[in-house]
C-alpha positions in Angstrom: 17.2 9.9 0.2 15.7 7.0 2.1 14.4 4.2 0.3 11.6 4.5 -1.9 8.7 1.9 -2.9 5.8 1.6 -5.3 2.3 0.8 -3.9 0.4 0.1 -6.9 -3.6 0.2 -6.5 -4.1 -2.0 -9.9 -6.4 1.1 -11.4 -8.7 -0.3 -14.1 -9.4 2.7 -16.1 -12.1 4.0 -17.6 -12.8 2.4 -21.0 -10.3 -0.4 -19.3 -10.6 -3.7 -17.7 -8.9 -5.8 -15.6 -6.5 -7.7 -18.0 -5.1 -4.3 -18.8 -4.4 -3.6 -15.6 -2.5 -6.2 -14.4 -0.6 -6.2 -18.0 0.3 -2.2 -16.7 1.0 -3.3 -12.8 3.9 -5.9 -14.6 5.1 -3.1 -16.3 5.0 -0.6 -14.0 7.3 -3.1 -11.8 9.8 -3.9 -14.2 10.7 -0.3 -14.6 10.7 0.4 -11.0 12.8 -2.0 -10.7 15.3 -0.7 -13.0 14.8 2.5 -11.7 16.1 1.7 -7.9 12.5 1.0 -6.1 12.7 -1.2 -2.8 9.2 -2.9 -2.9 6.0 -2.9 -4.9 2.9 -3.8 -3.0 -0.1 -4.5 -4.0 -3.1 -3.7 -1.4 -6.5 -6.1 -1.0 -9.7 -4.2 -2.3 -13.0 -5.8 -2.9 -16.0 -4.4 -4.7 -14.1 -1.9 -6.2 -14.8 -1.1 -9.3 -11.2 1.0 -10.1 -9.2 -1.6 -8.6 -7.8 -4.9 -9.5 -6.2 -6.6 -6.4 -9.2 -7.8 -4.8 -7.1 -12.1 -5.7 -3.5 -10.1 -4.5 -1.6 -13.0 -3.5 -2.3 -14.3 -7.2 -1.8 -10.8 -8.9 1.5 -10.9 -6.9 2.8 -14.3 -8.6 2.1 -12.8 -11.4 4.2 -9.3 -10.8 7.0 -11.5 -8.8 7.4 -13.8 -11.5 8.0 -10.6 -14.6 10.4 -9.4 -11.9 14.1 -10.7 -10.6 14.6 -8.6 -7.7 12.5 -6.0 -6.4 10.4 -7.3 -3.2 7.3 -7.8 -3.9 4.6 -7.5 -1.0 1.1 -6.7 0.0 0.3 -3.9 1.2 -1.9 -5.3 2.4 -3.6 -8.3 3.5 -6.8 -7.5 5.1 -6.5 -10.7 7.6 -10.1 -10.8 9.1 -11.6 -11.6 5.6 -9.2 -14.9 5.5 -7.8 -17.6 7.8 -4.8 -17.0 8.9 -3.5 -20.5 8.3 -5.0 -20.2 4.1 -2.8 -16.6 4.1 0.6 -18.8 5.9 0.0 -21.0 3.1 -0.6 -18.9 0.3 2.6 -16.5 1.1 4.5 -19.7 2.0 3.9 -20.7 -1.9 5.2 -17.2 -3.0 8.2 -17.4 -0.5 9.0 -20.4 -2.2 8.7 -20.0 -5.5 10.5 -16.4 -4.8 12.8 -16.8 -2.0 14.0 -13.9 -0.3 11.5 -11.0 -2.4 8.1 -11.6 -0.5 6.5 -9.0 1.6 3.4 -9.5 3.8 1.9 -6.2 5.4 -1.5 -7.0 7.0 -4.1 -5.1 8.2 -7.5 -5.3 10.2 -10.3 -3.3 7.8 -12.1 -5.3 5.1 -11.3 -3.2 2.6 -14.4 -3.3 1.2 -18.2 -2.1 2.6 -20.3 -4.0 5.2 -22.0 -6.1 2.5 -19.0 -7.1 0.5 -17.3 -8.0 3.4 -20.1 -10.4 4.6 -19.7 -12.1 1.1 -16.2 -12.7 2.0 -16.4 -14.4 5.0 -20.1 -15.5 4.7 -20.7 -14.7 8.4 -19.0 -11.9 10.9 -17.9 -14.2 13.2 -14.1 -13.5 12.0 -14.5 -10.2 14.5 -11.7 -7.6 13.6 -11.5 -7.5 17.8 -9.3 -10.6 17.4 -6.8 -9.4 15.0 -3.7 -9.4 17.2 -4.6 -12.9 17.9 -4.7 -13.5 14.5 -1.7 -12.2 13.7 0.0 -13.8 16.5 -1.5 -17.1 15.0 -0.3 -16.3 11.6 3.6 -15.9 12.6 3.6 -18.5 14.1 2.8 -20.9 11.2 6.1 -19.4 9.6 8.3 -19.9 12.8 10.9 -22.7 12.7 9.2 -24.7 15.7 5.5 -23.8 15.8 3.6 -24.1 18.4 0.5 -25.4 16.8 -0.4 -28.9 15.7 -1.9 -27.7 12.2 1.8 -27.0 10.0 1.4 -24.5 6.9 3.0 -26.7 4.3 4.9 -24.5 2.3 5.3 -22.0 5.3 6.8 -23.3 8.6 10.7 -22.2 8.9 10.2 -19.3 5.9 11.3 -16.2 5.9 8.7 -13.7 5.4 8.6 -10.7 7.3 5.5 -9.5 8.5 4.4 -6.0 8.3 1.6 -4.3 10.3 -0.7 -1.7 8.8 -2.8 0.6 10.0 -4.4 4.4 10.0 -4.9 4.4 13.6 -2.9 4.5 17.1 -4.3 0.6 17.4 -1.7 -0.8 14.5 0.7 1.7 16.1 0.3 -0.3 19.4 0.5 -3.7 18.2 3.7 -3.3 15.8 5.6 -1.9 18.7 3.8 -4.6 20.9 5.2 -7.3 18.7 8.2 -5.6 17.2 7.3 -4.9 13.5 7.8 -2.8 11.3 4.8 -0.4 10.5 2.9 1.1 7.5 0.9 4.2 8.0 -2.0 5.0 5.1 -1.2 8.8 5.5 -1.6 8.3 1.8 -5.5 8.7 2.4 -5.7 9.3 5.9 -3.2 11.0 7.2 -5.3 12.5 10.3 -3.3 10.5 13.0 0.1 10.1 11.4 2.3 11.9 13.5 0.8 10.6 17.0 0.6 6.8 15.6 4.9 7.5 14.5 5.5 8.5 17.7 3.7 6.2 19.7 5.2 3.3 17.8 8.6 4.7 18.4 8.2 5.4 22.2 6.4 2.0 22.9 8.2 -0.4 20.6 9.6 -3.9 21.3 12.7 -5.6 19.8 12.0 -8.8 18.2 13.5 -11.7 16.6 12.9 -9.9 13.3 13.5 -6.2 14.1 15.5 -4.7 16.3 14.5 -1.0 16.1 11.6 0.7 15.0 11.1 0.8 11.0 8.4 3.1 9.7 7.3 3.0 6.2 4.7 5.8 5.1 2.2 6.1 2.0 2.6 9.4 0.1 1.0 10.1 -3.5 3.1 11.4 -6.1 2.0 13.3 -9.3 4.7 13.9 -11.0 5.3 15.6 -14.5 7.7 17.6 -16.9 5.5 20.8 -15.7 3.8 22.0 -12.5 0.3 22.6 -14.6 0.5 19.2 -15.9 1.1 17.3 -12.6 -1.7 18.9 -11.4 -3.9 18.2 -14.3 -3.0 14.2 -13.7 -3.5 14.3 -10.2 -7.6 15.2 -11.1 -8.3 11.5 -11.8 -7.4 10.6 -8.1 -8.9 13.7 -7.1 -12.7 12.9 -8.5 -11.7 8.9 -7.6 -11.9 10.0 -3.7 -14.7 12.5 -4.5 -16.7 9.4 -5.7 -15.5 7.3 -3.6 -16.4 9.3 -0.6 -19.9 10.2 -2.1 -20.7 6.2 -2.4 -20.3 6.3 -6.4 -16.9 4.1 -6.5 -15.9 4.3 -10.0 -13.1 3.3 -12.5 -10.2 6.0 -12.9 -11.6 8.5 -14.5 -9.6 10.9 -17.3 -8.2 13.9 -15.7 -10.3 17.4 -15.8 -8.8 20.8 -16.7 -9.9 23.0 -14.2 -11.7 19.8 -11.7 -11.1 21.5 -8.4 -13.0 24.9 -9.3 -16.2 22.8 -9.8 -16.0 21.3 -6.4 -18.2 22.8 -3.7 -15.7 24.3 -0.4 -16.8 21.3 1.5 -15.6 18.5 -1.2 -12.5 20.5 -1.3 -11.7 20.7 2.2 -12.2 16.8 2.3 -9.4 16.4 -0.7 -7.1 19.1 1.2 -7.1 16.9 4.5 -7.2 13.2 2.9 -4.5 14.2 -0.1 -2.6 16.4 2.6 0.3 13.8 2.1 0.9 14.4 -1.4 3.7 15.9 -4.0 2.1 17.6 -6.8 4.5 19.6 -9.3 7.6 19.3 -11.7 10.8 17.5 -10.3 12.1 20.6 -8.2 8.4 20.5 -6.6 8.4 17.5 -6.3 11.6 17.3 -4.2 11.4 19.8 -2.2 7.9 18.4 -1.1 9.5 14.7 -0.5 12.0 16.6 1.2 10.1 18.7 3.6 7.5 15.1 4.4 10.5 13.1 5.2 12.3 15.9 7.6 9.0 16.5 9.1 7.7 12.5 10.0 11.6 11.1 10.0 10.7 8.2 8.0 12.7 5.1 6.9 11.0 4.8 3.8 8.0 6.0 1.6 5.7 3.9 -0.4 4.8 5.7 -2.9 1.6 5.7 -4.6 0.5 8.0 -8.0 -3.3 7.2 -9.2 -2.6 8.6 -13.0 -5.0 7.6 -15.9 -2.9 7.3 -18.9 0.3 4.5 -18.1 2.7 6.1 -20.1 2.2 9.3 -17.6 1.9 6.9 -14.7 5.5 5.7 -15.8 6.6 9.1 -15.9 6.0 10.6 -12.6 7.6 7.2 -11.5 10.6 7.8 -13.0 11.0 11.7 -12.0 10.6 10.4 -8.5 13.5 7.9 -8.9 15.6 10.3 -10.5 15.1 12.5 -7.0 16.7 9.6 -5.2 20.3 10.1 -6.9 20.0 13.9 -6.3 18.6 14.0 -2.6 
């Protein structure tokens, strides 16, 4: 099995809050961590009322520092909502206070809505248009010899690789154009995935920090003991981008017996294409699903995502899907 990773959405819960969820996101790292995962990430949402990683360099620290040695990582940045040289500096603090373990995967949405994301930067003027540029910019305040005049102190001569992100052929582009590895969201929008995997692979670039293409793809997991129960977990992220999608973001609701009968065709056909990237079932399900994704996309590594409501359950279809890694 190729390597696996945790991309952990901080869920507040319903009847949670905040402080609970980063209490669970600690927890859910320390056992993925015994359990063999590569990375856990933590992705930049603001305005959302389910998730907790809108501060995610801070919520980081505070995973990294629970944690010895699973990389730790963003997953990701949204770059046009900062400056690059405040995010060289901020991941220059977690590179050295955790050398060797930091992760920064960027990427050019706002990951939040229009309004939201003018709060953020008080004005548009930060156009996502300019986010190779920024990028470029950004990498350069970690190299050894920048070329700029303003130094990110801690940052210049770290080592933190960069990762681009993206849904679209344009990160596909770009990573190749610069020689990064690349993280496709077919976790939620899997619509392009195969023409962004192999446009990156024909059109990509060695670098000083890559030398062949890496590509690392989301893919949700519900895992359980028994196929009826995964599928009864996987309703909470099933009415999450029901909501979500009908403009009523809310917190992670419980799960539903029976949730996907009470959905009209056309909210089901919106789940089957944006969940299309998905294991739902009982360990041998489960498998044979990973298997079939990873012989159809040939990727180097899955970040794997599962939206549960109850933690203990969460842990649970985490640790099937690690077991699958010795057996695979």
């Amino acid at each position: 099995m190729i390597p696996l990773s945790i991309l952990d959405l901080a869920p507040i819960v319903e009847g949670g809050t905040a402080s609970d969820s980063f209490r669970n996101s600690l927890d859910l790292a320390q056992h993925g961590e015994r359990w063999g995962y590569h990375r856990f990430w933590l992705a930049e949402h603001h305005g959302m009322p389910g998730i907790a990683s809108a501060a995610t360099s801070v919520l980081m620290c505070h995973v990294a520092n629970g944690t010895s040695t699973i990389r730790i990582g963003a997953g990701g940045i949204m770059l046009p909502n900062h400056s690059p040289l405040v995010i060289a500096e901020q991941f220059g603090t977690l590179a050295s206070l955790f050398p060797g373990r930091i992760d920064l995967g960027l990427g050019r949405a706002p990951g939040s809505d229009h309004t939201t994301a003018r709060a953020l930067r008080r004005n548009l003027a930060s156009d996502a248009d300019e986010f190779p540029q920024d990028v470029v910019e950004l990498m350069d305040y970690f190299a050894d010899s920048p070329r700029r005049q303003v130094r990110a102190v801690p940052g210049a001569g770290l080592d933190v690789p960069v990762w681009i992100l993206g849904s679209s052929l344009f990160g596909a582009q770009l990573a190749a154009a610069l020689g990064l590895p690349y993280a496709f969201a077919s976790h939620f929008a899997p619509q392009m995935m195969m023409q962004a995997i192999e446009l990156y692979r024909a059109t990509f670039r060695p670098s000083a920090q890559l030398d062949k293409p890496y590509v690392m793809l989301g893919f949700n997991v519900f895992a359980a003991d028994t196929d009826a129960e995964a599928h009864f977990r996987a309703t909470s992220m099933q009415q999450a981008f029901i909501n979500l999608r009908s403009g009523r973001p809310t917190r992670l609701k419980p799960p539903v017996e029976g949730y996907l009968e009470l959905l009209s065709p056309p909210e089901r056909s919106m789940l089957d294409s944006v969940l299309s990237c998905s294991a739902i079932g009982a360990p041998d399900t489960v498998a044979a699903q990973l298997k079939a994704f990873v012989e159809r996309t040939g990727a180097d590594e899955l970040m794997i995502t599962s939206q549960v409501f109850d933690h203990a359950a969460r842990l649970r279809s985490y640790e099937i899907t690690a077991g699958l890694m010795d057996k695979s």
